[in-house]
N, CA, C and O atoms as a DFTB+ gen file, in Angstrom:
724 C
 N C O
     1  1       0.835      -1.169       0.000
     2  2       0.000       0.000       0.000
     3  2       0.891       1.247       0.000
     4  3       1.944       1.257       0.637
     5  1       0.453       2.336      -0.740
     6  2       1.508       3.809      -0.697
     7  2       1.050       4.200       0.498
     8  3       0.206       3.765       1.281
     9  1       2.017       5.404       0.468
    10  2       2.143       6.505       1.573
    11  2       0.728       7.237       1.557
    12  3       0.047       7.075       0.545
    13  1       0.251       7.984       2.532
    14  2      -0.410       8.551       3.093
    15  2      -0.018       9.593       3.089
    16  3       1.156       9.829       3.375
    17  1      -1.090      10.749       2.686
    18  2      -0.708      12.279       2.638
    19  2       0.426      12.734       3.570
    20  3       1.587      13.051       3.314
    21  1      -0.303      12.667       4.807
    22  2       0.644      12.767       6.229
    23  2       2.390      12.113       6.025
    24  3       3.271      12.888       6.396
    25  1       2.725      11.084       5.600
    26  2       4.114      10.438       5.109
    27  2       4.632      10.852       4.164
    28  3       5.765      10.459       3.885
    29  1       3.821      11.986       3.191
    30  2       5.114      12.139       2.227
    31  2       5.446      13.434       2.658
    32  3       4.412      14.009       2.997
    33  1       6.538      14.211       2.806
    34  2       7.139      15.766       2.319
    35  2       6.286      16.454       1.540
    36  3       5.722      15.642       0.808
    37  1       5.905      17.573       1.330
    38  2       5.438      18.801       0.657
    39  2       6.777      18.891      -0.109
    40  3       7.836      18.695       0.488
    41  1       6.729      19.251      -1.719
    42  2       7.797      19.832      -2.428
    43  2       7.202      21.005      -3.171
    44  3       6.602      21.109      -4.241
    45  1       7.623      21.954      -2.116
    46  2       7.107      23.619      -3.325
    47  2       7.605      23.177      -4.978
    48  3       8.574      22.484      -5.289
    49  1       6.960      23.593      -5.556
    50  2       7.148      24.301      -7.140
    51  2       7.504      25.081      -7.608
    52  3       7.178      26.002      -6.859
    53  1       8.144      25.605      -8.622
    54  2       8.415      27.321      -9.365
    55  2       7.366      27.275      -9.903
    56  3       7.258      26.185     -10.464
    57  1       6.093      28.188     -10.106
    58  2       5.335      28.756     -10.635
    59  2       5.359      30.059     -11.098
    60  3       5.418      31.042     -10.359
    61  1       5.299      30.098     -12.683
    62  2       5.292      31.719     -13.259
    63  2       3.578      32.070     -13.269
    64  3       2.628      31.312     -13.073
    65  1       3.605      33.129     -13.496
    66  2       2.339      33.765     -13.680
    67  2       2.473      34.644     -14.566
    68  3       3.272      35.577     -14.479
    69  1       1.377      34.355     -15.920
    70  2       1.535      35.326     -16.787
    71  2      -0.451      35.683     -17.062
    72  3      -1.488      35.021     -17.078
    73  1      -0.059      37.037     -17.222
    74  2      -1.578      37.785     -17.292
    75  2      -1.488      38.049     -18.582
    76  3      -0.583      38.620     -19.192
    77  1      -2.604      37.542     -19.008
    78  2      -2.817      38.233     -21.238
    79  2      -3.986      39.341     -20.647
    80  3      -5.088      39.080     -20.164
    81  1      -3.286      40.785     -20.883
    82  2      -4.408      41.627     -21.503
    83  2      -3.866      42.457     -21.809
    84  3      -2.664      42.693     -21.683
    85  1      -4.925      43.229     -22.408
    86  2      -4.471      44.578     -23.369
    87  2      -4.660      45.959     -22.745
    88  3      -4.358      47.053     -23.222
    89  1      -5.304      45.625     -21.410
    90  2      -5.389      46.588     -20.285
    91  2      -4.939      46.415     -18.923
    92  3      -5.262      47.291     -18.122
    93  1      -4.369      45.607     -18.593
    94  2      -4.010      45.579     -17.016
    95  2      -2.858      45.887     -16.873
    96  3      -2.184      46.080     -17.885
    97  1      -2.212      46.044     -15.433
    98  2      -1.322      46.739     -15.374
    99  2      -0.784      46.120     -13.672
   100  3      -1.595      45.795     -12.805
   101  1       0.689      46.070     -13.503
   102  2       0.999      45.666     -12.317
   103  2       0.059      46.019     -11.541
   104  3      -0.650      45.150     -11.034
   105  1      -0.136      47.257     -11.301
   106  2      -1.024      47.926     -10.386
   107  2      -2.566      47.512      -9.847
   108  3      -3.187      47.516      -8.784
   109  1      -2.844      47.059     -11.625
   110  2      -4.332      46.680     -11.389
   111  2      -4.752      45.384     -11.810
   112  3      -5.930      45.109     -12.036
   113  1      -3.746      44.540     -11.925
   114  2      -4.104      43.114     -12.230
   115  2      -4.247      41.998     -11.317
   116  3      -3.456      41.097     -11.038
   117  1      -5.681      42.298     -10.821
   118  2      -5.988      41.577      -9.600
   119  2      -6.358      39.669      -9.858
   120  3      -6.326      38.787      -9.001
   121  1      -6.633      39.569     -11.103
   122  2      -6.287      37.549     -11.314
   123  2      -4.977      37.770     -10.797
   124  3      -4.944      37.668      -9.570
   125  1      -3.709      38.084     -11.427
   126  2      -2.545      37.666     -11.266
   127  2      -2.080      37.564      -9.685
   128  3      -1.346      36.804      -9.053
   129  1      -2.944      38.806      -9.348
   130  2      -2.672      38.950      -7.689
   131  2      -3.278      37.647      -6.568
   132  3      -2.865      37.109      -5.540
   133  1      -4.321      37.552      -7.338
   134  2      -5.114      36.170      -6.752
   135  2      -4.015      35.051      -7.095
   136  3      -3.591      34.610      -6.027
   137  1      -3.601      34.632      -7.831
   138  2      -2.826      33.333      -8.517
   139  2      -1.320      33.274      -7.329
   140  3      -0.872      32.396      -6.592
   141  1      -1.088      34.077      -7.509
   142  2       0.243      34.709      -6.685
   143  2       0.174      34.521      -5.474
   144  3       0.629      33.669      -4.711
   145  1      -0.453      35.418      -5.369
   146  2      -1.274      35.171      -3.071
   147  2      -1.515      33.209      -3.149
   148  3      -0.780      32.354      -2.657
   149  1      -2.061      33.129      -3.488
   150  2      -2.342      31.619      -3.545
   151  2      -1.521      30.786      -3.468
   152  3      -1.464      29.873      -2.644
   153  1      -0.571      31.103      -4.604
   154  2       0.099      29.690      -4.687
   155  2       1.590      30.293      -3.652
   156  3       2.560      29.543      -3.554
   157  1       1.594      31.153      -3.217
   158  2       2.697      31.172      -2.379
   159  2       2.174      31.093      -0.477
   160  3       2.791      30.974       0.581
   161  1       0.614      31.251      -0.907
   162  2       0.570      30.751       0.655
   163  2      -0.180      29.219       0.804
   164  3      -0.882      28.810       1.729
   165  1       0.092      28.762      -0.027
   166  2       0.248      27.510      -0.019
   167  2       1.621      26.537      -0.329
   168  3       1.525      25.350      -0.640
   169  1       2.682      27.136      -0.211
   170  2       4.394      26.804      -0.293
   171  2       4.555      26.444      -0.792
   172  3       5.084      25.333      -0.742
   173  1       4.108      27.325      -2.168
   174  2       4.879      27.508      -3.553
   175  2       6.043      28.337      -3.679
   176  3       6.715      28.438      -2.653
   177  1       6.610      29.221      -5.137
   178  2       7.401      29.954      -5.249
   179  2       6.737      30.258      -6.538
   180  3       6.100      29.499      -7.268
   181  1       7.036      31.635      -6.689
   182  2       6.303      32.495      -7.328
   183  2       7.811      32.783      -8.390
   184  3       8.552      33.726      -8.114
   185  1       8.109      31.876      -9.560
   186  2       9.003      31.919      -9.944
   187  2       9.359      33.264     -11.432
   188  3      10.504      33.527     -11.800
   189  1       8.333      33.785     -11.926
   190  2       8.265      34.907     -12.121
   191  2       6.991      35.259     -12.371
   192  3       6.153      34.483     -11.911
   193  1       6.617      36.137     -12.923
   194  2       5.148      37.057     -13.579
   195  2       5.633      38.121     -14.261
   196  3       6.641      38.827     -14.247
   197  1       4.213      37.990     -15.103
   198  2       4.461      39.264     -16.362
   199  2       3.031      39.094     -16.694
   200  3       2.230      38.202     -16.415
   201  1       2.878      40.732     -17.696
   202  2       1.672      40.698     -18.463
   203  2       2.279      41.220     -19.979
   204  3       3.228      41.890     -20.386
   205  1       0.993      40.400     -20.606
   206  2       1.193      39.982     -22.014
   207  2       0.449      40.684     -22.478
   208  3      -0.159      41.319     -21.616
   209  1       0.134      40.938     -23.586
   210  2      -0.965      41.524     -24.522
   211  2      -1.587      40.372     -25.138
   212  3      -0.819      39.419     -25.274
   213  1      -2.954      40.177     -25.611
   214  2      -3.651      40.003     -26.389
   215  2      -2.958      39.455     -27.690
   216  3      -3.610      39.871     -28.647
   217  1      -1.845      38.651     -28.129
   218  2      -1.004      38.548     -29.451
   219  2      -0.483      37.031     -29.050
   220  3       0.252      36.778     -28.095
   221  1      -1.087      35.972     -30.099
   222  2      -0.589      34.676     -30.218
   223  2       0.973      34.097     -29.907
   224  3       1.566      33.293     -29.187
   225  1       1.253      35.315     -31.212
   226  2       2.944      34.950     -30.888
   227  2       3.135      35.570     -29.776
   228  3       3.817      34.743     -29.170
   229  1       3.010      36.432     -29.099
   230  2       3.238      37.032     -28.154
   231  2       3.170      36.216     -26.732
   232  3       4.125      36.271     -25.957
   233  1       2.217      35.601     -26.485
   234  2       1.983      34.654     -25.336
   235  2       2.596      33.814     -25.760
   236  3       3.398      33.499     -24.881
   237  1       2.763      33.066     -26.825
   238  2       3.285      31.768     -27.149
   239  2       5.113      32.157     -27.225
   240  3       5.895      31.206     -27.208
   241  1       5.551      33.317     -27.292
   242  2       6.562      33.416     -26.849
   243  2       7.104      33.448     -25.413
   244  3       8.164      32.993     -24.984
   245  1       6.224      34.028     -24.843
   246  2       6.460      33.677     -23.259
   247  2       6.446      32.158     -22.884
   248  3       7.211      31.380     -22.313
   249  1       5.087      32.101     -23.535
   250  2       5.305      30.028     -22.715
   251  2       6.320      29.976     -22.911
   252  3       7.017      29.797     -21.913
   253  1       7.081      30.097     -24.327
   254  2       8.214      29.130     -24.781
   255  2       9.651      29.549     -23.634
   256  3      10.634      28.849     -23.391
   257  1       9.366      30.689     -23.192
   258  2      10.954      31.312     -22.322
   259  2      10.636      30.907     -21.217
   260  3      11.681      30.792     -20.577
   261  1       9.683      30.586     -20.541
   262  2       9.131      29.420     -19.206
   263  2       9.346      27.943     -19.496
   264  3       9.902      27.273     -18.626
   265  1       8.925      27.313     -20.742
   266  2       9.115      26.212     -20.996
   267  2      10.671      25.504     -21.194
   268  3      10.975      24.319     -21.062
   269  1      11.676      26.852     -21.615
   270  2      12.810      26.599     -21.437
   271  2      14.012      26.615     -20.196
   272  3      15.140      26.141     -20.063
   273  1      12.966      27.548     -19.281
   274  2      13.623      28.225     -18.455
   275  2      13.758      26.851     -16.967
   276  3      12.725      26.673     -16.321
   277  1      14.827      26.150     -16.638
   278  2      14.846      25.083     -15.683
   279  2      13.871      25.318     -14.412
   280  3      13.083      24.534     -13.884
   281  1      14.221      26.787     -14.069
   282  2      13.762      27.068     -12.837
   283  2      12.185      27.333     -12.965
   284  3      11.589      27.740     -11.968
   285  1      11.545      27.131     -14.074
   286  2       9.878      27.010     -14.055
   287  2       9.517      25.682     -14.327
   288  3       9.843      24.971     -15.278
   289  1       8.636      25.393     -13.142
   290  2       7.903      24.016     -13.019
   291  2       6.456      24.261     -13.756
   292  3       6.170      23.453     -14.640
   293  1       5.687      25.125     -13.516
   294  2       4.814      25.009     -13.850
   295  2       4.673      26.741     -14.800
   296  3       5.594      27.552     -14.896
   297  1       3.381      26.888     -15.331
   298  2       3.096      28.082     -15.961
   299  2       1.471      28.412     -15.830
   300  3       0.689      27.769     -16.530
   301  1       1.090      29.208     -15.114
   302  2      -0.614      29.545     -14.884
   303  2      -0.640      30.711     -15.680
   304  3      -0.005      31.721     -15.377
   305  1      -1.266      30.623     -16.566
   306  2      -2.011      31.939     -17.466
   307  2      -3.857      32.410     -16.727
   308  3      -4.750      31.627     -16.403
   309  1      -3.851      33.878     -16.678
   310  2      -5.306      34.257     -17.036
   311  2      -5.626      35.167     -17.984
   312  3      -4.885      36.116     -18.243
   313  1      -6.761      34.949     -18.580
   314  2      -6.888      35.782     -19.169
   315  2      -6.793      35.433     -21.152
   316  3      -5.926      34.818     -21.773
   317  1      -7.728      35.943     -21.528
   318  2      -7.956      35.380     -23.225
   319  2      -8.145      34.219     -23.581
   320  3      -7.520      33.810     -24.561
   321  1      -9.003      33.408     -22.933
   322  2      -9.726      32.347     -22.924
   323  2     -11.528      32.438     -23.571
   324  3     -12.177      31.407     -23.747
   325  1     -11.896      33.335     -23.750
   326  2     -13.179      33.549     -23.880
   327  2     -13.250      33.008     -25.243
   328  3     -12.700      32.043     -25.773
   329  1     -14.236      34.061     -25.746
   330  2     -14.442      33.416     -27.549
   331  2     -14.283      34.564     -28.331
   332  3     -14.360      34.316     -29.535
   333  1     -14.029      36.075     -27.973
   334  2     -13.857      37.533     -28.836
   335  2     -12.746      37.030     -29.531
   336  3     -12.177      35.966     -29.289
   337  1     -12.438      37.920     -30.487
   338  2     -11.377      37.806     -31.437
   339  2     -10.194      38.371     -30.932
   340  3      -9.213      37.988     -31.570
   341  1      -9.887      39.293     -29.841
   342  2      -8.966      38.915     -29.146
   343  2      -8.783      37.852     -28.063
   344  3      -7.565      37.821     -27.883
   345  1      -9.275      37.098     -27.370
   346  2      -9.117      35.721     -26.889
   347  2      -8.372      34.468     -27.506
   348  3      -8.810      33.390     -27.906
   349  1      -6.844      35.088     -27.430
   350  2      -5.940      33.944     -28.428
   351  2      -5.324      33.154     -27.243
   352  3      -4.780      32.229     -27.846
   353  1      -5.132      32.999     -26.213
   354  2      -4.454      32.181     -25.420
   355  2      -4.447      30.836     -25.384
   356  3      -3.367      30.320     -25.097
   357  1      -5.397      30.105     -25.606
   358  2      -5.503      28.788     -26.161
   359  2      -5.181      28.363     -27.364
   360  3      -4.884      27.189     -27.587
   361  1      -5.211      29.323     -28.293
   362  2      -3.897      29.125     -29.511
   363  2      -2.998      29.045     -29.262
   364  3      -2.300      28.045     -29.429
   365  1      -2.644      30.163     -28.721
   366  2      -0.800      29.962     -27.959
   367  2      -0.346      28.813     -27.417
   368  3       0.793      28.369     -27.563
   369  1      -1.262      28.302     -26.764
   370  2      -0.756      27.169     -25.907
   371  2      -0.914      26.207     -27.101
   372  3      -0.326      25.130     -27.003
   373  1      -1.529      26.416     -28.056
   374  2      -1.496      25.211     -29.140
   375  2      -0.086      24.763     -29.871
   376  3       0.334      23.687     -30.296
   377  1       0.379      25.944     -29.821
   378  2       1.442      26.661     -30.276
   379  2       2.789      25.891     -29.942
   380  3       3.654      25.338     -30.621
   381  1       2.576      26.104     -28.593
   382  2       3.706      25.095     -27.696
   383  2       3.509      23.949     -26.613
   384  3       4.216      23.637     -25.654
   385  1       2.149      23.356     -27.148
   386  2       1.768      22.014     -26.640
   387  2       2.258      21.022     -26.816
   388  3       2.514      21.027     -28.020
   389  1       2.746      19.656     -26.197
   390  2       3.306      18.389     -26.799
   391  2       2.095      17.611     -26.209
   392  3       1.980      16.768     -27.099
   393  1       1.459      17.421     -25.630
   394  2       0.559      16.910     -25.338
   395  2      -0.976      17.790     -24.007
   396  3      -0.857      18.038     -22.808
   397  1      -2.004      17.976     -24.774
   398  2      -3.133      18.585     -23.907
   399  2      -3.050      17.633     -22.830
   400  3      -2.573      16.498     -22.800
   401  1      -3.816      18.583     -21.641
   402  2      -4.693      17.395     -20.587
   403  2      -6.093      18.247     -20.569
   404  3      -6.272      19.373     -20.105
   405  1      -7.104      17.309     -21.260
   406  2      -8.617      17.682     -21.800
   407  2      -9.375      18.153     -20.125
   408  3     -10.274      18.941     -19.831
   409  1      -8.569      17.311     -19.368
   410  2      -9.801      16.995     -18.099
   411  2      -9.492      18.261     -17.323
   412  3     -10.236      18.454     -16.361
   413  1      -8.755      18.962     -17.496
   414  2      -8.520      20.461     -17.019
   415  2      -9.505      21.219     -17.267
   416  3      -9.939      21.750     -16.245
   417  1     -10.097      21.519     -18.300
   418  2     -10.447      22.200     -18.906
   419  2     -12.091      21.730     -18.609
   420  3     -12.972      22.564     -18.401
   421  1     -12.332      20.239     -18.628
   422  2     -14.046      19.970     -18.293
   423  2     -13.851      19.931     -16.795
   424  3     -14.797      20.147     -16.038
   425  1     -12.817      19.700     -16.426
   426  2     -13.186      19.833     -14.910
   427  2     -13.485      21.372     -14.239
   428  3     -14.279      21.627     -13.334
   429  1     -12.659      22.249     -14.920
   430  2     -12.978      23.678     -14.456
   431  2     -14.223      24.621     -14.719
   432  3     -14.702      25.574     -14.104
   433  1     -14.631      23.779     -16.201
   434  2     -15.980      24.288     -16.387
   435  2     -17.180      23.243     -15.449
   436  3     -18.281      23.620     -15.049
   437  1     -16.650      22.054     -15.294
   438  2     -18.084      21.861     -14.407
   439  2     -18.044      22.712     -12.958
   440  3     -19.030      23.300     -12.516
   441  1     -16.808      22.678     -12.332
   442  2     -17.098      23.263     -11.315
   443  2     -17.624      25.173     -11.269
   444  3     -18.056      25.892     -10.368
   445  1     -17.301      25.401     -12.720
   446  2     -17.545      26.750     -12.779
   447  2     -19.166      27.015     -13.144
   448  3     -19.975      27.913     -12.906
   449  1     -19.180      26.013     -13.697
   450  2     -21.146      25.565     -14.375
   451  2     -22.005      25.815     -12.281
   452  3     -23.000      26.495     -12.032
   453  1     -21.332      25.175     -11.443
   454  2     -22.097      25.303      -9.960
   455  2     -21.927      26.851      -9.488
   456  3     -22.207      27.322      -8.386
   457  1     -21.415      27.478     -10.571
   458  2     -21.015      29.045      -9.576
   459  2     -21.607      30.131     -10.507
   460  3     -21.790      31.320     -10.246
   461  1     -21.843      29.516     -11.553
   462  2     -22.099      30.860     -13.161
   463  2     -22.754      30.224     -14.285
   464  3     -22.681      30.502     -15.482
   465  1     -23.481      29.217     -13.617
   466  2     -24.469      28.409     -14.765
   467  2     -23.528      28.003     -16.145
   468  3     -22.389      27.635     -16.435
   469  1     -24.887      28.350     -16.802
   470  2     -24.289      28.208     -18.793
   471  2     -23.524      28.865     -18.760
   472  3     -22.770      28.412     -19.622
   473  1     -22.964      29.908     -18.277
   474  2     -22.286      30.862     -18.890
   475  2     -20.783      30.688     -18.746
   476  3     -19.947      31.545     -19.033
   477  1     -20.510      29.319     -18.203
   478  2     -19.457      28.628     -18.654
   479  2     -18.831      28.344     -19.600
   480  3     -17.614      28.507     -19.691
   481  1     -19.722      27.766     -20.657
   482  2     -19.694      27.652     -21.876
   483  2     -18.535      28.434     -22.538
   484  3     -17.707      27.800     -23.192
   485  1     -18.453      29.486     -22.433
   486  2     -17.626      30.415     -22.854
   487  2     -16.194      30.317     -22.462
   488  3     -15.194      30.812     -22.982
   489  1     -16.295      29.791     -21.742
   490  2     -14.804      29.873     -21.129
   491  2     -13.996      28.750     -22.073
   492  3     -14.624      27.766     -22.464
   493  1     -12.708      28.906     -22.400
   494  2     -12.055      27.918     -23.290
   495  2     -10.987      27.631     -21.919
   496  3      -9.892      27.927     -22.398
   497  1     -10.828      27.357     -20.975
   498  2      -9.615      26.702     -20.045
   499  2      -8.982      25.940     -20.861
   500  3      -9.429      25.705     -21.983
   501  1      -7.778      25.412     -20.389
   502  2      -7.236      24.247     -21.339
   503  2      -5.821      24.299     -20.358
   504  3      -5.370      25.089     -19.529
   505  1      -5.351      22.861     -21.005
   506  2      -3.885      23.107     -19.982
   507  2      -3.081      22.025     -20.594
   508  3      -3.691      20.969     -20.433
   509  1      -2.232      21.887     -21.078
   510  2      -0.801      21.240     -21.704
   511  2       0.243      20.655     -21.256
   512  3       0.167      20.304     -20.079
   513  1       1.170      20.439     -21.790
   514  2       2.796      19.832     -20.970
   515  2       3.386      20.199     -22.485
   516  3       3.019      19.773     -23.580
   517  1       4.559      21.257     -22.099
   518  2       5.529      21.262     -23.263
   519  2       6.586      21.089     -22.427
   520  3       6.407      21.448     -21.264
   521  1       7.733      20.591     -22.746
   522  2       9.160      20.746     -22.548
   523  2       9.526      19.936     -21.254
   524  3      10.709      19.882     -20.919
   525  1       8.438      19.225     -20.419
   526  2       8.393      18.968     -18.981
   527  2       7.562      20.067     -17.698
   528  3       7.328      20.003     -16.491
   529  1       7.310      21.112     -18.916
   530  2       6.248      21.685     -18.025
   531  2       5.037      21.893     -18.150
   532  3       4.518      21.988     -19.262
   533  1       4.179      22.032     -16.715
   534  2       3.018      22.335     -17.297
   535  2       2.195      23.466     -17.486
   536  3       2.437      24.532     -16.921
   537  1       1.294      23.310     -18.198
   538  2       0.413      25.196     -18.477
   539  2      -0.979      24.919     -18.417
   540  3      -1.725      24.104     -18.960
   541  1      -1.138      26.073     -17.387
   542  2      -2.587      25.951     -17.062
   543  2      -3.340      27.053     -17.564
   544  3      -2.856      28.123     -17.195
   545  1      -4.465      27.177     -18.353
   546  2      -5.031      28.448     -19.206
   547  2      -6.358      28.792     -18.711
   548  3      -7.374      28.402     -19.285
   549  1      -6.380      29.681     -17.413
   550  2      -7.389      29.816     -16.945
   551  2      -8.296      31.382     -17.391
   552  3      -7.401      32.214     -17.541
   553  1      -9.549      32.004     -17.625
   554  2     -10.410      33.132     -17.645
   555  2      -9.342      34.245     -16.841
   556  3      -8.446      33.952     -16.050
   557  1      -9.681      35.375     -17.238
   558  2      -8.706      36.374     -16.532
   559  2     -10.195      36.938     -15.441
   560  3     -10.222      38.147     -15.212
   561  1     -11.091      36.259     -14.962
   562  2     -11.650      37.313     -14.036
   563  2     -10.881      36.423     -12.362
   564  3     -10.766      35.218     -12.141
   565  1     -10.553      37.441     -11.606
   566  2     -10.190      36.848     -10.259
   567  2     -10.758      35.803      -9.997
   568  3     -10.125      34.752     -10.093
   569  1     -11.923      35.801      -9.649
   570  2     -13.223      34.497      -9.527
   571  2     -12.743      33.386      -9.901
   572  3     -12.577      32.358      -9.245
   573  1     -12.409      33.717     -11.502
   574  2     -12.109      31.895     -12.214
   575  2     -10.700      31.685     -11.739
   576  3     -10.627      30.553     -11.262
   577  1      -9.342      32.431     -11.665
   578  2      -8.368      32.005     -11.347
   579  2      -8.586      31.720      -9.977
   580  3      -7.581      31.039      -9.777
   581  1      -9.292      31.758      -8.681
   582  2      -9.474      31.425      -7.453
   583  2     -10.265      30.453      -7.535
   584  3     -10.116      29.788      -6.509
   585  1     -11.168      29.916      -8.311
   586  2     -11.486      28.506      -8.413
   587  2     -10.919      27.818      -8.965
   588  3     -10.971      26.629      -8.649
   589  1     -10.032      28.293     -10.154
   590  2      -8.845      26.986     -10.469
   591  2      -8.021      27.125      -9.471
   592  3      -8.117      28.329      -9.708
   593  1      -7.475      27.088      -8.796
   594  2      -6.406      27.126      -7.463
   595  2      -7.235      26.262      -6.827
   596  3      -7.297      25.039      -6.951
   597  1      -7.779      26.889      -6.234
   598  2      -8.731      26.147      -4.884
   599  2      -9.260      25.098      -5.448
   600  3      -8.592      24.107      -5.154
   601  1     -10.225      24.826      -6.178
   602  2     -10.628      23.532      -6.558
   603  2     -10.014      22.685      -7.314
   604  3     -10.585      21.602      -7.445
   605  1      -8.750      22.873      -8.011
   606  2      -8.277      22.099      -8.801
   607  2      -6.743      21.620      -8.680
   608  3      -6.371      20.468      -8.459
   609  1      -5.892      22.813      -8.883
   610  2      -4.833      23.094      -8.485
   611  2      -3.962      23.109      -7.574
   612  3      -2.848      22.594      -7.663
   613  1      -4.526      23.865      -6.369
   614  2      -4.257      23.359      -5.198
   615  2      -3.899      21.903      -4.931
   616  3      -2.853      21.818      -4.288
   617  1      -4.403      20.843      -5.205
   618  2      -4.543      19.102      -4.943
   619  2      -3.382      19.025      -5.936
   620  3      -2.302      18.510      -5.646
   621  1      -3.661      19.556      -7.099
   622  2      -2.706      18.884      -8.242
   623  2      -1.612      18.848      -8.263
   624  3      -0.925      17.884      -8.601
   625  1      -1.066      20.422      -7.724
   626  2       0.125      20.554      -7.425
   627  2       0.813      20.325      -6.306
   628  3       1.898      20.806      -5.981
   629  1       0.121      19.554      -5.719
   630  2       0.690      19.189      -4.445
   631  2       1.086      17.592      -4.024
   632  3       0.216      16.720      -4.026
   633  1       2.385      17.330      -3.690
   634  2       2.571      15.863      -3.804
   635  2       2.148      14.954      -2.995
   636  3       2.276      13.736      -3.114
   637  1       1.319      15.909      -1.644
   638  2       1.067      15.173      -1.261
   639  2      -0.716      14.444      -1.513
   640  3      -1.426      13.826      -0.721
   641  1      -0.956      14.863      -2.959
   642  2      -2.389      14.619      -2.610
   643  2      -2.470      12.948      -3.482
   644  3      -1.948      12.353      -4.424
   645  1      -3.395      12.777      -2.522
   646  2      -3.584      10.970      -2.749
   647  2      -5.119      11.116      -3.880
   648  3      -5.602      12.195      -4.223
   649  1      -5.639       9.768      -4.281
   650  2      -4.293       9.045      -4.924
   651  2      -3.565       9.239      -5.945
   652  3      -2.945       8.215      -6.233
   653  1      -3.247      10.586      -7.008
   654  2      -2.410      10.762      -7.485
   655  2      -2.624      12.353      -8.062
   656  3      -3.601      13.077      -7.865
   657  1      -1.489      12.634      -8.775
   658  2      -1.484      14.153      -8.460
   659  2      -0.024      14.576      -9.606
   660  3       1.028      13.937      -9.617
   661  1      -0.301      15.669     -10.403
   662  2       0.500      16.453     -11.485
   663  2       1.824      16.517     -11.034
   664  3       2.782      16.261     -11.764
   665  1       1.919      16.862      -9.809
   666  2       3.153      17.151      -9.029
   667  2       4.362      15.739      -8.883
   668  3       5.584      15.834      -8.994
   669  1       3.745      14.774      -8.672
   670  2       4.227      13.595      -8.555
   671  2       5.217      13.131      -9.903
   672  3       6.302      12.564     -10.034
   673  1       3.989      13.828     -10.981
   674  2       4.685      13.025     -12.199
   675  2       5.400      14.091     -13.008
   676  3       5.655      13.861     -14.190
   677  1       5.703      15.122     -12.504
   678  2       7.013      16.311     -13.011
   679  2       8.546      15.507     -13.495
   680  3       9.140      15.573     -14.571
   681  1       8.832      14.873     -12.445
   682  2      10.005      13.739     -13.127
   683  2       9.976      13.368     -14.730
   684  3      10.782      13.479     -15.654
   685  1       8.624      12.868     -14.584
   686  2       8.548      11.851     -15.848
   687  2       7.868      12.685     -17.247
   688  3       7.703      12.152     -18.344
   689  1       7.561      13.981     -16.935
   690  2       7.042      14.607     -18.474
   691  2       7.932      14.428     -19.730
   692  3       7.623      14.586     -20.911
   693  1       9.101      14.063     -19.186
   694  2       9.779      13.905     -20.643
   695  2      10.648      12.857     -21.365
   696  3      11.344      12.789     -22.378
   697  1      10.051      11.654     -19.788
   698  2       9.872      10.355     -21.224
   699  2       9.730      10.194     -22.007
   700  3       8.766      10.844     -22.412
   701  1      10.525       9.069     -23.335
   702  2      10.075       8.861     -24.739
   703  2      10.010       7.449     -24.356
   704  3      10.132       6.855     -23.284
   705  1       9.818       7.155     -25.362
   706  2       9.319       5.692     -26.194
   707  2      10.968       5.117     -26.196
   708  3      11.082       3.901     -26.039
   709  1      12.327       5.972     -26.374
   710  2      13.291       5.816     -26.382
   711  2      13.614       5.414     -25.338
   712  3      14.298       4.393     -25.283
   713  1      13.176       6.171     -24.038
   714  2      14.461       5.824     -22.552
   715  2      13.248       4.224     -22.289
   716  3      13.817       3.277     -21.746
   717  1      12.198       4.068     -22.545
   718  2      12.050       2.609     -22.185
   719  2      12.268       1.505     -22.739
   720  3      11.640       0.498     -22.412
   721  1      13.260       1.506     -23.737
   722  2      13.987       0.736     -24.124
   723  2      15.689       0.058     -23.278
   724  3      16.367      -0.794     -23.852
């Protein structure tokens, strides 16, 4: 039988935080502030943040300098998830995806469906693994980035959550078909 929450160690994470908009501003970008507060009082590390504009290549250039960067474990985006024609962030991440994880994305809308009805619908969440890391593409209103944390995230990223959990399998994102030979 495995370990028990209580038996394993807590291992903080590097987490970046990047905000897509075409209006916010250190000052006034309260998702990012939510994401941040969060994952560092839950013993994380807040391994950098920035805000992006509204521009495919533009976000998808950031993933890519997180995805390269050793000292980022993970990558939380808010913001340009909707369905307007500026809402490219889920392109981006298309951009520099090696493999989606679908259940991110229905899991955040069901739990968001108990807080804001249909009007979920709208939301495009989504979340990936490039390079060994992962990216999480959450709505830029505070609300939705504090329910992905709390209801989702929180557990995921944490090693100690039973019975299994994102955090655990950071080692192994960049297995091939090669090293099991």
């Amino acid at each position: 039988m495995g370990k028990t929450k209580s038996e394993i160690a807590f291992q903080p994470l590097n987490i970046a935080v990047l905000t897509v908009s075409d209006t916010r501003t250190p000052a006034d970008d309260t998702s990012g502030d939510a994401l941040a507060t969060r994952l560092t009082e839950g013993g994380h590390q807040l391994a950098d943040r920035t805000i992006v504009r509204d521009d495919t290549d533009a976000i998808a250039a950031q993933f890519q300098k997180w995805i390269e960067d050793p000292g980022v474990d993970v990558v939380i985006s808010t913001g340009g998830t909707g369905v307007t024609g500026r809402d490219v962030t889920p392109e981006a991440l298309a951009q520099v995806a090696e493999k989606h994880i679908p259940g991110f994305g229905e899991m955040f809308r069901w739990l968001s469906y108990q807080k804001i009805g249909t009007s979920t619908v709208q939301s495009r969440a989504d979340a990936a693994v490039a390079g060994g890391t992962y990216i999480f593409v959450l709505p830029g209103s505070p609300g939705a980035c504090r329910d992905g944390w709390d209801d989702i995230l929180s557990d995921q990223l944490d090693i100690r959550h039973r019975p299994c959990n994102f955090a655990e399998l950071l080692p192994r994102l960049t297995e091939t078909d090669a090293a099991k030979a």
